[in-house]
N, C-alpha and C positions, 0 to 999 in steps of 0.2 A: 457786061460793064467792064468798064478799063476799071486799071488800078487808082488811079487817080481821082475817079469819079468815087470808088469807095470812101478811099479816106478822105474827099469831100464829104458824105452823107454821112460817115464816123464822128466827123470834127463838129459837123453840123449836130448832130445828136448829142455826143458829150457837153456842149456850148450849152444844147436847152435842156438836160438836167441838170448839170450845175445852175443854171439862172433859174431852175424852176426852183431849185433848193434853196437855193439864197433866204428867200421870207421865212421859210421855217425857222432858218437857223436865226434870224432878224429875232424870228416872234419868240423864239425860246427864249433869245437875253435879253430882252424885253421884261419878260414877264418877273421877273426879282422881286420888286416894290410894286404891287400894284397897291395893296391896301393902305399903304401910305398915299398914295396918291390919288383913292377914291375918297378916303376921308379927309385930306387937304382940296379935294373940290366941293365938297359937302359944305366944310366948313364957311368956303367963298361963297357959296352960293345959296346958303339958307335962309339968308332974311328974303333973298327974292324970290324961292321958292316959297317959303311961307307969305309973303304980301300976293300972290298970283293963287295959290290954292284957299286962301281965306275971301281974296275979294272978284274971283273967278269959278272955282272949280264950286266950292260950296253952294253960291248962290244960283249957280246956274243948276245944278243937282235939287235945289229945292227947289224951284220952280217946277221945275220937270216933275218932281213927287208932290207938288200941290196941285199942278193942274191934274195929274194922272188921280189922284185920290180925288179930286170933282166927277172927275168923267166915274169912276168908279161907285163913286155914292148916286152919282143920276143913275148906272145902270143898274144897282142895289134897288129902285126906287122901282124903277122901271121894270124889274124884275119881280119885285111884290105886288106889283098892279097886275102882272101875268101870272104867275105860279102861287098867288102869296106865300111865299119861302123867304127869308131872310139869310144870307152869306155875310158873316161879317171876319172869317177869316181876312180874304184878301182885303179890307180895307184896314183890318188892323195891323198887317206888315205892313201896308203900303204908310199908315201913321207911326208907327214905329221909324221908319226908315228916315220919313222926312224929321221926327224927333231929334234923330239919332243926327241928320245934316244939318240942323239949324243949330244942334249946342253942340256938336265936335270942334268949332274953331277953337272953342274956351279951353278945352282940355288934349286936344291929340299932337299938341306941339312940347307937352309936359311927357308921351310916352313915349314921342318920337325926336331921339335925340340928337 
């Protein structure tokens, strides 16, 4: 290699660690205020985060834990016609759960501030 070609492949190399360093040095001063400005986007954005998890995420979560608790009490039925055994753990979480999605709207926006 000539000399020229060196300090070509030198210059080229110094050029892409400086530009590769550049973000970090970006992300370091960056990062100052973030908790100010996670909780100034909270604060923007929480009636429409609470209107989408109360009239989306809930009702779509009980559906899913009413029909699962059907299917679960058919094979409870269906399973005492086989083994006569009775399981009634898994329908009692599975009633628990869906309790616990149908009255969370009234209360989890009071612990979630």
């Amino acid at each position: 290699m000539k000399n020229t070609e060196k300090r070509k492949i030198s210059a080229a190399a110094t050029v892409a660690v400086s530009l590769s360093a550049l973000p970090m040095m970006l992300t370091a001063h960056a990062t100052g205020d973030i908790a100010s400005a996670v909780t100034g986007t909270w604060s923007s954005a929480r009636s429409q985060v609470v209107t989408i998890v109360d009239n989306v995420v809930f009702p779509i979560l009980d559906v899913i834990l009413a029909v699962l608790l059907f299917v679960k009490i058919g094979g409870l039925y269906l399973e005492y016609r086989k083994h006569g055994q009775l399981e009634w753990t898994p329908i009692a979480i599975i009633f628990g759960g869906l309790l616990f999605t149908l009255t969370a709207p009234m209360y989890i926006w009071t612990i979630i501030p």
